[in-house]
Every structure is written in structure tokens, then in C-alpha cells.
C-alpha positions in Angstrom: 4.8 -122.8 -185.0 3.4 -121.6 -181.9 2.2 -118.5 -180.2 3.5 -118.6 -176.2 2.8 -116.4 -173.4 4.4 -116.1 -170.0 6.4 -114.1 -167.5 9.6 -115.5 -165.6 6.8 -115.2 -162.7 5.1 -118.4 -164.1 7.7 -120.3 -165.5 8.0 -118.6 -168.5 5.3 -119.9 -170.9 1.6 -120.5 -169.6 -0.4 -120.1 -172.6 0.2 -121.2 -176.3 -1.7 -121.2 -179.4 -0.6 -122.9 -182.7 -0.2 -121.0 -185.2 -3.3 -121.9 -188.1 -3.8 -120.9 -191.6 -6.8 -119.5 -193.0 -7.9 -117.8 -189.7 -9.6 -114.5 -189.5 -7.8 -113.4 -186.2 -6.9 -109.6 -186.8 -3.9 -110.3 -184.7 -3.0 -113.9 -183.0 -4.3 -114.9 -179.8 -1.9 -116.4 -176.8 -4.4 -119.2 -176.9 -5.1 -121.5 -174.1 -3.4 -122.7 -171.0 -0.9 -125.1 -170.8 -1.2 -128.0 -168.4 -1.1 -127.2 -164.5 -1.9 -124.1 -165.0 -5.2 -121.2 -164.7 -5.7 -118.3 -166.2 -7.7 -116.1 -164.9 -9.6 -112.4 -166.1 -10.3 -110.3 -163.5 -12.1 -106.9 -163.0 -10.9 -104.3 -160.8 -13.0 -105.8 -158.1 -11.4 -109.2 -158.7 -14.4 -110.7 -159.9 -14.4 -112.6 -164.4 -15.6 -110.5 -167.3 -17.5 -111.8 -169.6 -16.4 -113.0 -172.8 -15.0 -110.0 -175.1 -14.6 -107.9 -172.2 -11.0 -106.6 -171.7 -9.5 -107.3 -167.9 -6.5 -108.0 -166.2 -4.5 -111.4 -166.8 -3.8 -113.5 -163.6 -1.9 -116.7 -163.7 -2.2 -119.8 -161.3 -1.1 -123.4 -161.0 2.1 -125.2 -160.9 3.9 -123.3 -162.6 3.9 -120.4 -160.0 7.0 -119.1 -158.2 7.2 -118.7 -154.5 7.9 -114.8 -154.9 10.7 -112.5 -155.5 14.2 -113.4 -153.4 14.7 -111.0 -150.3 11.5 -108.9 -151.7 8.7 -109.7 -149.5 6.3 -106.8 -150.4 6.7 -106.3 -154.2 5.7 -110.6 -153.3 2.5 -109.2 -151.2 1.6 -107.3 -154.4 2.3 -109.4 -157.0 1.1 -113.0 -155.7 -2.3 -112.1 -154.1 -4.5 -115.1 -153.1 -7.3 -116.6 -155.7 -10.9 -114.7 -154.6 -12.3 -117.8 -156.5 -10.6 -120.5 -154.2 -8.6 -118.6 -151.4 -6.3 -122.2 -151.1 -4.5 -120.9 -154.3 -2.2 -117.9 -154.9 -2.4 -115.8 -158.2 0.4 -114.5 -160.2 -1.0 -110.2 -161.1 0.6 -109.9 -164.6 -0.3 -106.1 -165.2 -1.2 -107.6 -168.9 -5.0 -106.6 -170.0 -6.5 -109.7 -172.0 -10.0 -111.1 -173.3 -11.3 -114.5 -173.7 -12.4 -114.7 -177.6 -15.8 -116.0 -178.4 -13.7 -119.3 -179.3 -12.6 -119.7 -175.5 -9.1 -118.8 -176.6 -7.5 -115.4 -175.2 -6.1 -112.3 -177.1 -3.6 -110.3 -175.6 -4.2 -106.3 -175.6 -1.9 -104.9 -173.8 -0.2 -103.7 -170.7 -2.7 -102.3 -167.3 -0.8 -99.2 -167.6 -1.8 -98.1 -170.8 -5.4 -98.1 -169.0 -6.6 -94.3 -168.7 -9.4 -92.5 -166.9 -10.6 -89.1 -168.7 -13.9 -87.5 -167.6 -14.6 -90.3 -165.5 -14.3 -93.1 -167.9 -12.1 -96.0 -167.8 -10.7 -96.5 -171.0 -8.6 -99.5 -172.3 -6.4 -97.7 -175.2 -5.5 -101.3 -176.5 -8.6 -101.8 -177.0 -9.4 -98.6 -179.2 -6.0 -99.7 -181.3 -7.5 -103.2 -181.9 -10.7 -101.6 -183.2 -8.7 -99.4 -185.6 -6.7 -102.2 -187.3 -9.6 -104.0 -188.2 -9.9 -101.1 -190.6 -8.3 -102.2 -194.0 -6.9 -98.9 -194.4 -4.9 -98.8 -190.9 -1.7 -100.7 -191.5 -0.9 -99.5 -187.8 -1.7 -97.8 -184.5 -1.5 -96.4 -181.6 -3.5 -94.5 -179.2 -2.9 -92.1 -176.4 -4.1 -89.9 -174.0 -2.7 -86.3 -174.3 -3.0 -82.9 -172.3 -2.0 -80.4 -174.8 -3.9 -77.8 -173.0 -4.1 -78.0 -169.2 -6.9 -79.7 -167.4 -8.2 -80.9 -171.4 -7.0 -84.5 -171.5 -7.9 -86.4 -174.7 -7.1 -89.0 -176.7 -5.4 -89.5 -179.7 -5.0 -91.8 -182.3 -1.7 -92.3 -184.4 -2.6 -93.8 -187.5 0.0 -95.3 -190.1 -1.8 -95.9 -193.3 -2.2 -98.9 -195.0 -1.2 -97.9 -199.0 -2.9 -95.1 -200.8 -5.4 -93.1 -200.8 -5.0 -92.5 -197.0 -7.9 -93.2 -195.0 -9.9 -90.2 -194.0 -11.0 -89.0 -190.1 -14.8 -89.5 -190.8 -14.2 -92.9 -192.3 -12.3 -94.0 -189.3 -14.7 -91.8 -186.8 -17.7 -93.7 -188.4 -16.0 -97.1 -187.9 -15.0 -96.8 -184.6 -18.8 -95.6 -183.7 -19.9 -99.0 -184.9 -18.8 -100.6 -182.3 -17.0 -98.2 -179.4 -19.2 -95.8 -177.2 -18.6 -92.0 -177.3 -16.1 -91.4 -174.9 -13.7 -93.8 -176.5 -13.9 -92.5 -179.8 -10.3 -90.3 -180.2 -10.5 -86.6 -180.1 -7.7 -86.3 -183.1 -6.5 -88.3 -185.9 -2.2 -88.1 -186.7 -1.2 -89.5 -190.0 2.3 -90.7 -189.7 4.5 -92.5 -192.2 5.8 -95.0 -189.4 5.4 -94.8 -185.7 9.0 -93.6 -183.8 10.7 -96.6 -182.0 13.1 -96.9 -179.0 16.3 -98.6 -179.7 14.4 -101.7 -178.3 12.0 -101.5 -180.9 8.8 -100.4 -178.8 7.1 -97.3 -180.2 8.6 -94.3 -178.6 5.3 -92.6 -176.9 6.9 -89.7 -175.9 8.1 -88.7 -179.3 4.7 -88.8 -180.8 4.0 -85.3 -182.4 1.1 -83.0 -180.9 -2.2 -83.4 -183.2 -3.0 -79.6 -183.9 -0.9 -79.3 -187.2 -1.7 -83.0 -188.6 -5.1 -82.8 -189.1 -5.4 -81.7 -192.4 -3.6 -84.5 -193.7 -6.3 -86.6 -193.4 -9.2 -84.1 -194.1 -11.2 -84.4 -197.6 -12.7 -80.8 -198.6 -12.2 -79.0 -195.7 -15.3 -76.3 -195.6 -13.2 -73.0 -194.8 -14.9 -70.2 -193.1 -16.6 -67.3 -195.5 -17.5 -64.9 -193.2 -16.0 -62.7 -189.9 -19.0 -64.6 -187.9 -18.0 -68.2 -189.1 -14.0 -67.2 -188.5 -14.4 -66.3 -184.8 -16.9 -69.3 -184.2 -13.9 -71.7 -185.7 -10.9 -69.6 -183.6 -13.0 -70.6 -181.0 -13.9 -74.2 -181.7 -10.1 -74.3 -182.3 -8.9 -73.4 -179.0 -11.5 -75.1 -176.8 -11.3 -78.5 -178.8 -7.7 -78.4 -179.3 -7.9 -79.2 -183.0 -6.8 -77.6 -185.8 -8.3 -76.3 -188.5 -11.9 -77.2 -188.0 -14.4 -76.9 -191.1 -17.3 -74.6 -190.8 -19.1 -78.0 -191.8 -17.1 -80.2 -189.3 -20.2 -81.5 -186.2 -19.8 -80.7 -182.8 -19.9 -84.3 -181.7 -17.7 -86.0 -184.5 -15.1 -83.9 -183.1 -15.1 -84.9 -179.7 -17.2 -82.8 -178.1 -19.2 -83.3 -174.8 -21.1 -82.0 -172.7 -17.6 -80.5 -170.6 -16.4 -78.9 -173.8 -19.8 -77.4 -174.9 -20.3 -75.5 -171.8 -16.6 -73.9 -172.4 -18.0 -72.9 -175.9 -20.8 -71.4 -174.9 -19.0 -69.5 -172.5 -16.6 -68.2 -175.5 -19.2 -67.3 -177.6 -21.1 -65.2 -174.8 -17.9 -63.5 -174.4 -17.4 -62.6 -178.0 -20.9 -62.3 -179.4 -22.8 -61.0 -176.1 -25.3 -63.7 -176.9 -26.6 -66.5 -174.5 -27.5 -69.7 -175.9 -28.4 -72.4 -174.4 -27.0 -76.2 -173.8 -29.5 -77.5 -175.7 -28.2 -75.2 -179.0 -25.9 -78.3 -179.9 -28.9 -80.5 -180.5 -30.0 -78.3 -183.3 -27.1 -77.0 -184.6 -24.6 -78.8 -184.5 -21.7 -77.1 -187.2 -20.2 -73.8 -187.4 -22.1 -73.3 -190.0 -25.6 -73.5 -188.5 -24.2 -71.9 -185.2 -23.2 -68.4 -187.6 -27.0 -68.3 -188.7 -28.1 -68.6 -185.0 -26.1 -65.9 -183.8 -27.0 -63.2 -186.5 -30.4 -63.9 -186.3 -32.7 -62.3 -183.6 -32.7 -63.8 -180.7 -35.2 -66.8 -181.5 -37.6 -67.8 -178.2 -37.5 -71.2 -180.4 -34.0 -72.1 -178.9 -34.9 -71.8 -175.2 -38.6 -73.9 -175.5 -38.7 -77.0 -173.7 -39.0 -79.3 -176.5 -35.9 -80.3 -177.8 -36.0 -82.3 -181.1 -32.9 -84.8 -181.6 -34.2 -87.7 -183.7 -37.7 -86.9 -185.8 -37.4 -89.9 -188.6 -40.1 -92.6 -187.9 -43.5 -93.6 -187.9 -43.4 -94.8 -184.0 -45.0 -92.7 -181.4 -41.6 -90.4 -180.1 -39.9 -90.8 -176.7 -39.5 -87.8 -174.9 -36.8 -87.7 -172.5 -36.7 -85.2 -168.6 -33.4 -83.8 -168.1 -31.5 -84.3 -164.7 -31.1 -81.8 -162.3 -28.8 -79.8 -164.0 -30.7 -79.3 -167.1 -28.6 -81.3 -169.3 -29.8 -82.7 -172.3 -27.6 -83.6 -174.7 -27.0 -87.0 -172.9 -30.1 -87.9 -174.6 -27.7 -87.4 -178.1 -25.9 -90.6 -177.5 -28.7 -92.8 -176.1 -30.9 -91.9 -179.1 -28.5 -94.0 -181.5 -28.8 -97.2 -179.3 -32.1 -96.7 -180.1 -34.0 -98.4 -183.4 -33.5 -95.8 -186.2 -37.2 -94.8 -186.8 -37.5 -94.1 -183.3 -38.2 -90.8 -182.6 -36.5 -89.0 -180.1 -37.4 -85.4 -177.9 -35.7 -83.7 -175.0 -36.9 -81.4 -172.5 -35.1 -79.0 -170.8 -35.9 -76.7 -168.3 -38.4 -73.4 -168.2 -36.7 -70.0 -167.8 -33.1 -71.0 -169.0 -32.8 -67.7 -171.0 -32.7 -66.0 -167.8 -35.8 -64.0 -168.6 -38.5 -66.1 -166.8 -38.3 -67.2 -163.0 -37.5 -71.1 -163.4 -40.7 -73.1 -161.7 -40.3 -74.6 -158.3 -42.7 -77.1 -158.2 -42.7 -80.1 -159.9 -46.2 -80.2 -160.8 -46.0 -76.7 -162.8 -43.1 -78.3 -164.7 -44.7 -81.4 -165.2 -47.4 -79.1 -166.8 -45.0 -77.5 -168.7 -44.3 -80.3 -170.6 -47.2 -82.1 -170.9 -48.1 -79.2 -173.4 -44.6 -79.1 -175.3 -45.0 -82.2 -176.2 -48.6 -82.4 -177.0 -47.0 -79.5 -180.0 -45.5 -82.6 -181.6 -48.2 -85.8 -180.2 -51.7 -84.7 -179.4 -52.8 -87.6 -178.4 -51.4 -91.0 -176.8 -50.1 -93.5 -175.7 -46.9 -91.6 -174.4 -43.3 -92.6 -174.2 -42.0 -90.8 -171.1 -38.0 -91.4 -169.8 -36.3 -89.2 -167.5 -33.6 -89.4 -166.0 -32.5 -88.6 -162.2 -34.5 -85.8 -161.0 -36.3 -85.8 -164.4 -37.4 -89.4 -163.3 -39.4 -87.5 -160.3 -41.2 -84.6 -163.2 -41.5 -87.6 -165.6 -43.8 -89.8 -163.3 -45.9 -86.4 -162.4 -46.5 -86.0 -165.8 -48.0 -89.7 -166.1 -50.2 -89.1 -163.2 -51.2 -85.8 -165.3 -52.1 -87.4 -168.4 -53.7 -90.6 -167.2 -55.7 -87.7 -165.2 -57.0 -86.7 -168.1 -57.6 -89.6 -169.9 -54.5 -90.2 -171.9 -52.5 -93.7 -172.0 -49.1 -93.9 -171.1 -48.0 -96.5 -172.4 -44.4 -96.2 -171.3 -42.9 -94.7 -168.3 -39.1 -95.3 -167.7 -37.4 -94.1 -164.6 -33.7 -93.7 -165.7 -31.6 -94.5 -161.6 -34.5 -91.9 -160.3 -34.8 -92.5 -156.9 -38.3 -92.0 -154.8 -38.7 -88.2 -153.7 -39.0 -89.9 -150.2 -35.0 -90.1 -149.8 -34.7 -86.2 -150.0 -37.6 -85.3 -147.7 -36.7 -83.7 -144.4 -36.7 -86.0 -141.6 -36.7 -85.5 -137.6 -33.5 -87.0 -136.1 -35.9 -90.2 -135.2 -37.2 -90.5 -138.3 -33.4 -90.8 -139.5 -32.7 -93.3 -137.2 -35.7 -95.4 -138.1 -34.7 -95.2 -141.9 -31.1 -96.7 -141.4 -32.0 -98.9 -138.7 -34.3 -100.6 -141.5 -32.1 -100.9 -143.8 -29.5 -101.9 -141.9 -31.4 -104.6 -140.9 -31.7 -105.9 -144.7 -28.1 -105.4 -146.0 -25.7 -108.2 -146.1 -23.5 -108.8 -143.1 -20.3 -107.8 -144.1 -21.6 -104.3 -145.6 -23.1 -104.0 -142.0 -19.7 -102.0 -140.7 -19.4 -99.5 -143.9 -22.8 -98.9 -143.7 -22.6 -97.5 -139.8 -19.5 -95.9 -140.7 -20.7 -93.9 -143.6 -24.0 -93.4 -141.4 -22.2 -91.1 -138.6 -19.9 -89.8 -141.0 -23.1 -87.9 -142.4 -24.6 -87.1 -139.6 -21.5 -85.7 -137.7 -21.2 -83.3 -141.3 -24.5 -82.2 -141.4 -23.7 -81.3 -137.1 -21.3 -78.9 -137.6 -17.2 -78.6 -138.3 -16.8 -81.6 -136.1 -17.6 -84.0 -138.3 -15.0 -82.6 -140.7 -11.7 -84.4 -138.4 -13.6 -87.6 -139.2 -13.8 -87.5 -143.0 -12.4 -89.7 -145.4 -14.0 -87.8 -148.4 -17.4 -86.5 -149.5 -20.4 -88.5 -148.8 -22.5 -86.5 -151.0 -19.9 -87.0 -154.1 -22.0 -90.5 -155.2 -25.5 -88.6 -154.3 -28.7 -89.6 -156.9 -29.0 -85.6 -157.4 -25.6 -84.4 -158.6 -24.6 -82.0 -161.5 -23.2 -84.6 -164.6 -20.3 -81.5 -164.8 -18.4 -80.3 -162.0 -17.7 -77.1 -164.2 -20.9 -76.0 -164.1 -21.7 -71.7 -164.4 -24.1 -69.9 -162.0 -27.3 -70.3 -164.5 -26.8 -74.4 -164.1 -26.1 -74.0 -160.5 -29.4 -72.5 -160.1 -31.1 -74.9 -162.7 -29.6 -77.3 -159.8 -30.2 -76.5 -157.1 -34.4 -75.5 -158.5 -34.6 -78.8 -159.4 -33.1 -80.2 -155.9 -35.2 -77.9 -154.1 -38.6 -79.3 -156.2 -37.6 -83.0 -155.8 -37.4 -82.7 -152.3 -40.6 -81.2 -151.3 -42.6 -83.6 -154.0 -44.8 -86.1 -152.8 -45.7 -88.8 -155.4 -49.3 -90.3 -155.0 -50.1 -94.2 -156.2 -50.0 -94.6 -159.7 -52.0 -96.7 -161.5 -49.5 -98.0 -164.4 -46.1 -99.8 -164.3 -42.8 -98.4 -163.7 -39.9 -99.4 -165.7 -36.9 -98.6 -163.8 -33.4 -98.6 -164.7 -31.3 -99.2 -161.7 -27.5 -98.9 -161.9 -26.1 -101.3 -160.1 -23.2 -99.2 -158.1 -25.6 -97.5 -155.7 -25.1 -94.9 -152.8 -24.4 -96.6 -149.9 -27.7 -95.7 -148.2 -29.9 -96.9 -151.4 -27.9 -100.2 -151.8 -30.8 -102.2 -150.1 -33.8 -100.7 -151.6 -33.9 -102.4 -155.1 -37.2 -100.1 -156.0 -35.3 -97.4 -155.1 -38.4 -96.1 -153.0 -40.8 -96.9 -156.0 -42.7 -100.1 -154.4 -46.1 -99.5 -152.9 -46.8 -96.7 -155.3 -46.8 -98.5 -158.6 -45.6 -101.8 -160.3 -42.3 -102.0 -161.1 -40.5 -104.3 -163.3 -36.6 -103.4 -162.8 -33.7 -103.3 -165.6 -30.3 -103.2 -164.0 -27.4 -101.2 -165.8 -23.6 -101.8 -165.1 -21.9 -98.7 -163.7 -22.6 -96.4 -161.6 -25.8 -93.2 -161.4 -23.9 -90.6 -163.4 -22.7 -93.2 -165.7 -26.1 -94.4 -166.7 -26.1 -92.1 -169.2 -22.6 -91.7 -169.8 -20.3 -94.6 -169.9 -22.5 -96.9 -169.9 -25.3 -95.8 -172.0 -24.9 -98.5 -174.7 -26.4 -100.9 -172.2 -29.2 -98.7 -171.1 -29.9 -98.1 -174.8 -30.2 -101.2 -175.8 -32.2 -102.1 -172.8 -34.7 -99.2 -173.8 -34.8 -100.5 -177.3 -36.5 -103.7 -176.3 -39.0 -102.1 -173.5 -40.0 -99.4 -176.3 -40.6 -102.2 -178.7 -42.3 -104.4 -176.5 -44.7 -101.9 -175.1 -45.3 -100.4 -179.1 -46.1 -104.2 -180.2 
């Protein structure tokens, strides 16, 4: 018995695998290639993925047809020349696929059940492969859904396999094993079977909402016991779209992000009259701790600096800089990339509560700091990270304590860019700038790089420059909000922080700089691989798939487990 894969496109079967017994395939693979024919796995910029990374399916060789009859630009789209050897046309299946570690290839999927949410890329079919490795999923099927407007999430169906049903944490726990945050689903549905079409494909559309299903698979629900703890879980209700949460149930095992949190924090303000900050989440992370915070006194503790988010260990802690918007709880998800007796701090900014004047200078903040976290270490060698703007306090506070005779024995720079970039500059100085980097870019970036050139400079002319835009140049800029949503109080933090960075001038530093580059840069940082870093310390350079914001984001698992091995080399 055999396995075959192929559309009409190809000649019907391309790939085949014989069937085996005793194989430990979750679900069979298409196999190989037949003979005359290439299969290729592309990216969205055309270019392989590596082995276990889901892409797109393309088929070459023989086998190929000359196009679609009387059709000639569905043909365009569909049979698109080889990037890899431009004398050979490719057949664009749609189908998303990964080579096996076994070199043969497992099909996940069609492309359009690819979804973007928050800025991330997600392949559902891969989410759904993950869950029926689980022994108690006998089936299913994941989806994006916008119950609420402008709050798209995903979903997971679930059809169990035998009794007693699996729960939500057993499956949230699995899935975290191996999937990043933002693909872990928001709900859980327990179904008896999945609805069909009359073709036999499940019927999408006639999946039920999630709100009323999740009880079904929730073990000793923690009910609320008080009026405090019954507002807090109306409003966790209505912001996460869930229903019922448990007074127990944490913030981030539900779904929730750094998006979502500013919404509840919002709500609770509203109801309550009490402003907390971002940070709150860190610390208290159920309903349950939340209710204690709120009728208590107003605690100063909340709005310190110092952030705790991993304690356990014996290895001196890493403390993390915030980016310009003052968000930390992106440090939540790198900490568990990180080795598990690693401690972990954040710092956030000075004056959040609203009741101090936020510092301006990078230097004061830097200061700031240095005694926060001499509260928890007061002594070296330091672990310092920060990331984006909190790169820029991060090395001042390095300079600061090497100053005064402390080692720093790590300094990470997470896509922080050299202050340099953001000082004002005459219109010659400008031109000198681009004109030396032009000169070390790759020829065929030569013409984008112009172009995006007088784009910004006819913007920051005047209206002009508007009838010549093709979209924002500043939307990819180094110092940008993580949120778009952001209230006045983190526009401020923002725009402080901007303001700081820009008129900062680092001196030479006497240590090494480990920087972690993203690989997608702005178009006028593309050349510099230092990022403006060289000639005022040693830098040894980690580069991180993605793009800035997503350093910390989507992509996080690669800068954690990148951190992990700096952090234990420079401990050995």
C-alpha cells in the first residue's frame, strides 16, 4: 500500500511513501519524490526551510503541465520560475509541508488555513499536529475566531480520545513544550465529533463559539467568593472572551498578552478607581491575588523598578531594561527559554504611578537601577539585557558600575541600535550618512535604498512628501511602541524614553557587547551589522530570525535559547 501525493497540475502523483508497520509517524508522511520530479519547500521569500519547518509545497520536473488552457494569468500565478535554477518552472501548490528529520515530507495542510493575529504568522496545521500527539486527542482542529470585534484568537476544537476527557491545562501544558506563546489557543471546545460537509471535510463554519464549552473541560473550577473577586472575573470574562474563568485560572495560561492586559487594566481603573501598573501581571498573576492588590492600600511596592519574575536559583540573576514603552512582561516568555535556576528581574520605568516626573536622562535612569538591583545583588559580576531603548540605559549602567569597580560580566544588547542613529543631524551630515552606506549595500538594494531615502526626507519637509508615499517609513523604526493601543501614560513613557535615547552619547567601553541582531532590519540599518556599536566596545554578534519587535515576541524562543548559552558561558 502506498501513500501518493499530487495535483492534476503535476500529473497527478509526485510523491509516494509506502506504507510500513511499526512506525511511530503520528500521521503518514507523502514520502519522497517520484522519478523526474523536485519538490521543493519554500518560505514566503521563496527561499528552503529547514528541516521541521512548515512552508509551502512547490513541484518541478517532468511531470509538469504547460499551464491552464485559454488561462494565461491564473498560469502566471501558479507556474512561477525556480529562484534556485531560473531554467525551470515551479508548480505553487498552496499545500504547506515539512521535510521530516528522515528526509521524507509530511503534509500539513492547505496555505490558506495560514493566519496572522497580533503580527504573528501562524500555521494552524501545525498547532493541530501538536495536539494529536496528545494520547487523549482522538481529533482536531484549530481556528482563528473574532467573537468580539478587533479580538481575533484562536481556537482549538478538540474530540477526545475515550474517557476521562482531557483537561485545558493538560493540553495548555503540552502544547508549551514545544509551541511558543502566541500559538498556544486562547480556548479549548470539547466536541463529540467535528461537523462535516456532505463531502466529508469538517464544516468550519459550523464550529460552535467557545464561551459556553469551557467548563466541560475544566477540573475544580475556583468560583469567585467575594463582590471584589466577581467584578475582577466579569471583567476577565469579557476582555478574554472566555467563559467562566476561575478566580485561580493565570493570566497567561489563558491567553493573555501584553494587548489584552492593557484592556484589563483599563477595566479595572474604570471600576475600582485604582491604577496599576503593566508590570502587576508579573506578580500577580490570578484573580485571586489581583482581589488582594486592589483592597489593599495602595502598595509603592508595585510601581518600584525592580520587577521579580523568576527568583529560583543559585546563579547570579539577569536583569532585563524595558523598551521604550515600558513594557515588561515580554521578559515573562523569554525567562522560560532560559535554564530553570536562572534567575530572572525586570525593570521598568521611574514615575509610572503618575506621581513622580519620569527621568529624562538616561544616566539618572541608569542610576535608578543600578540601586534596584543592588536590593536583590550587592555585589557582582552583573547580568545586564535590555532590550531596544533599554539596550541604550543597559550599557550606561555597565559604564556605571565598572566605574565603580564592579564586574559585568554580561552585557546583552537585545536589536539596540547605537544612540548615534537618533541624534540630530544638519542636512550634510544626512547626506554623508546615507552616502556611506549606500556605498556598502549590495547592488541590487542600491534603488530601494534611494527610494526609501527621499521618501523620508520629503516627509519630514512638509505635506509634500505625503503625494509620494507608499506607506510609513517610520512603521519598522528600532524605537517603536510593542502595542499600537497604547494609553496616554505609555505614550509619555515613549516618547521620555525616545526623547533620552536621542540626546545620549555613549563613551568607549571597556567590556564586550553581546548583541542580538535581528536579521530583518530598517532599511537604513541594513548595512551596519554593529548596529552603530563598533569602535566603542567589542562586539561578538548573535543574529535572531524575524524582525525588531519580534525579537521578543514571535521569535523569542530563538533569542532565548541563544541567551541561555551566552549566560552559561560567561557564568562558567
Amino acid at each position: 500500500m502506498h501513500n501518493c501525493y499530487g495535483p492534476t497540475e503535476a500529473s497527478i502523483d509526485s510523491i509516494y511513501w509506502r506504507c510500513q508497520r511499526n512506525t511511530n509517524y503520528v500521521t503518514a508522511p507523502i514520502g519522497c519524490a517520484i522519478a523526474n520530479t523536485k519538490i521543493y519547500i519554500l518560505d514566503s521569500d521563496l527561499l528552503p526551510v529547514p528541516v521541521g519547518e512548515p512552508g509551502e509545497l512547490y513541484i518541478g520536473g517532468m511531470g509538469l503541465a504547460r499551464g491552464y488552457l485559454n488561462r494565461p494569468e491564473l498560469t502566471a500565478q501558479k507556474f512561477i520560475l525556480n529562484p534556485l535554477n531560473s531554467f525551470e518552472r515551479l508548480y505553487k501548490t498552496g499545500d504547506l509541508a515539512r521535510y521530516l528529520s528522515d528526509g521524507n515530507i509530511e503534509f500539513l495542510g492547505r496555505i490558506d488555513h495560514q493566519v496572522k493575529i497580533r503580527g504573528f504568522r501562524i500555521e494552524l496545521p501545525e498547532i493541530e499536529t501538536k495536539l494529536l500527539q496528545h494520547p487523549g486527542v482522538q481529533t482536531s482542529v484549530v481556528m482563528a475566531r473574532e467573537d468580539i470585534p478587533g479580538d481575533q484568537r484562536l481556537v482549538a476544537y478538540i474530540v477526545p480520545n475515550g474517557e476521562p476527557a482531557v483537561t485545558v491545562s493538560e493540553l495548555r501544558n503540552f502544547l508549551k513544550q514545544t509551541l511558543p506563546d502566541y500559538m498556544l489557543p486562547s480556548a479549548f471546545v470539547i466536541l463529540d465529533s467535528l461537523p462535516l460537509t456532505p463531502n466529508g471535510k469538517v464544516d468550519r463554519r459550523a464550529l460552535p463559539a467557545p464561551d459556553q464549552n469551557r467548563s466541560q473541560m475544566v477540573k475544580n473550577l475556583a468560583t469567585p467568593r467575594d463582590h471584589v473577586e466577581s467584578q475582577l472575573a466579569e471583567i476577565w470574562e469579557e476582555v478574554l472572551g472566555i467563559q467562566p474563568v476561575g478566580i485561580t485560572d493565570n493570566f497567561f495560561d489563558l491567553g493573555g498578552h501584553s494587548l489584552v492586559a492593557l484592556r484589563l487594566l483599563g477595566k479595572i481603573e474604570q471600576k475600582f478607581g485604582k491604577s496599576l501598573p503593566l508590570s502587576v501581571f508579573l506578580q500577580t498573576s490570578t484573580i485571586e491575588q489581583l482581589a488582594k492588590i486592589l483592597q489593599q492600600e495602595e502598595s509603592q511596592a508595585l510601581w518600584q523598578p525592580l520587577i521579580p519574575i523568576q527568583t529560583h536559583g543559585d546563579k547570579p540573576p539577569l536583569f532585563c531594561v524595558h523598551g521604550a514603552d515600558g513594557n515588561v512582561l515580554v521578559f515573562h516568555n523569554l525567562a522560560r527559554y532560559l535554564d530553570v535556576d536562572q534567575p530572572v528581574y525586570a525593570l521598568q520605568p521611574h514615575g509610572l504611578d503618575g506621581k513622580k516626573p519620569f527621568q529624562t536622562k538616561i544616566e539618572d535612569m541608569a542610576s535608578e537601577y543600578i540601586k534596584g538591583i543592588r536590593t536583590v545583588q550587592p555585589k557582582g559580576p552583573y547580568l545586564l539585557a535590555g532590550f531596544s531603548a533599554g539596550g541604550v540605559i543597559t550599557f550606561e549602567m555597565a559604564q556605571q558600575l565598572v566605574a565603580q569597580g564592579e564586574k559585568v560580566a554580561f552585557l546583552g544588547l537585545f536589536d539596540t541600535c547605537s544612540p548615534k542613529y537618533f541624534h540630530k543631524l544638519s542636512f550634510s551630515q544626512w547626506i554623508s550618512r546615507h552616502w556611506n552606506n549606500f556605498l556598502q549595500i549590495e547592488p541590487k538594494e542600491k534603488f530601494n535604498y534611494l527610494f526609501m531615502g527621499v521618501q523620508q526626507r520629503l516627509q519630514k519637509i512638509g505635506e509634500i512628501g505625503n503625494r509620494f508615499s507608499v506607506g510609513s517609513v517610520a512603521e519598522k523604526s528600532p524605537l517603536v511602541p510593542l502595542e499600537q493601543n497604547i494609553n496616554s501614560r505609555e505614550a509619555a513613557v515613549f516618547e521620555t524614553q525616545r526623547l533620552a535615547v536621542r540626546d545620549y552619547h555613549p563613551q568607549p567601553y571597556s567590556g564586550k557587547i553581546t548583541l542580538f541582531r535581528s536579521q530583518e532590519q530598517i532599511w537604513w540599518l541594513g548595512s551596519d551589522r554593529n548596529l552603530g556599536w563598533g569602535g566603542i566596545a567589542e562586539v561578538e554578534i548573535h543574529s535572531i530570525p524575524g524582525d525588531h519587535n519580534n525579537i521578543v515576541r514571535a521569535n523569542v524562543k530563538f533569542l532565548g535559547e541563544k541567551l541561555r548559552d551566552c549566560l552559561n558561558s560567561c557564568c562558567k
